[in-house]
N, C-alpha and C positions, 0 to 999 in steps of 0.2 A: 504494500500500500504506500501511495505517495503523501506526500504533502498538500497536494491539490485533493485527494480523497479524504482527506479528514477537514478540508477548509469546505467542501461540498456538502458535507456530512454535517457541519457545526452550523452552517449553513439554513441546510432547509432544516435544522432545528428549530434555529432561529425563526425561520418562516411559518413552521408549524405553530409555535409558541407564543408568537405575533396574531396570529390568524385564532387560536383559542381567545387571548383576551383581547380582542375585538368584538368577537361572538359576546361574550361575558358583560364586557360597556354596550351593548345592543342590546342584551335582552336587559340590563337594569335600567337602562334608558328607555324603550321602548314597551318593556315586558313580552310574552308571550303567552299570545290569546289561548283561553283555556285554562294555562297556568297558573301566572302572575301576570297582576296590571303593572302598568306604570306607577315609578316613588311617586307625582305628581296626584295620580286619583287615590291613591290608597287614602284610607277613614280609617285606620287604628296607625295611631306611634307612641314609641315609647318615651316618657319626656324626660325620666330620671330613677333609676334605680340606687336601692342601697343595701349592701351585703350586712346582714343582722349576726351570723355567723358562717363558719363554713356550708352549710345545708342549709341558710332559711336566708329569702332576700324582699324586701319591699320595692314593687315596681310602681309607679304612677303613668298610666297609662292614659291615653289621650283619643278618645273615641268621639265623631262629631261635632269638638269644641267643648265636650264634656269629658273632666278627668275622674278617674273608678285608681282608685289605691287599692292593689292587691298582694298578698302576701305569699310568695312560694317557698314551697317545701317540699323534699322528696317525696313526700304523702299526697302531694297536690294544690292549687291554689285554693284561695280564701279571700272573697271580696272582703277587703276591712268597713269600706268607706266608698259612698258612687253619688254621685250628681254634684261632683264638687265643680267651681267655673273657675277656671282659671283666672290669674289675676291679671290684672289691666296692666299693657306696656308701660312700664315707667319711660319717662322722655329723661335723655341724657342732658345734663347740665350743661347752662352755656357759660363755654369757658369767655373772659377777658384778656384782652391785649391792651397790655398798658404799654406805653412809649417810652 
C-alpha cells in the first residue's frame, strides 16, 4: 500500500463523516416527518433542572407557556407543582456614559 492509498482512505473518511453530520444538522433543523418536528414547533422544553442526589433530580418543564415542576427518580416521575407562569422578562438596566 502507498501513500496515496491511505490519503484516499482518510479521505473518503473524511467525506463519509462530513456527509453523516450534515444529515444530523438537517434532521435537527428541519426534523423528520413522522418522527421528530422541528426545535422551532416543538410545545415541551426543559427550562432548568437540579440534581437533589445521585438518583433523584427536579426538572421545570415548560409546556405551552405553562411551567409543571417534576420530580425524577428511578421509580418514576412525580408532578410536584403545575400551572405555574413563568415570570415576566426583567429588562436589562441602562447603563451610563459619563464623559
Amino acid at each position: 500500500m502507498d501513500v496515496i492509498d491511505f490519503a484516499r482512505y482518510f479521505a473518503a473518511l473524511l467525506l463519509v463523516l462530513g456527509l453523516i453530520g450534515a444529515a444530523g444538522l438537517a434532521t435537527r433543523k428541519f426534523g423528520v416527518p413522522g418522527l421528530t418536528k422541528p426545535a422551532k414547533t416543538r410545545r415541551i422544553h426543559i427550562v432548568e433542572t437540579l440534581m437533589l442526589s445521585p438518583r433523584q433530580k427536579i426538572a421545570l418543564v415548560r409546556r405551552d407557556g405553562v411551567e409543571h415542576l417534576v420530580m425524577i427518580t428511578p421509580s418514576g416521575a412525580t408532578v410536584i407543582e403545575t400551572g405555574i407562569t413563568p415570570p415576566a422578562p426583567t429588562p436589562a438596566p441602562a447603563t451610563e456614559i459619563t464623559p
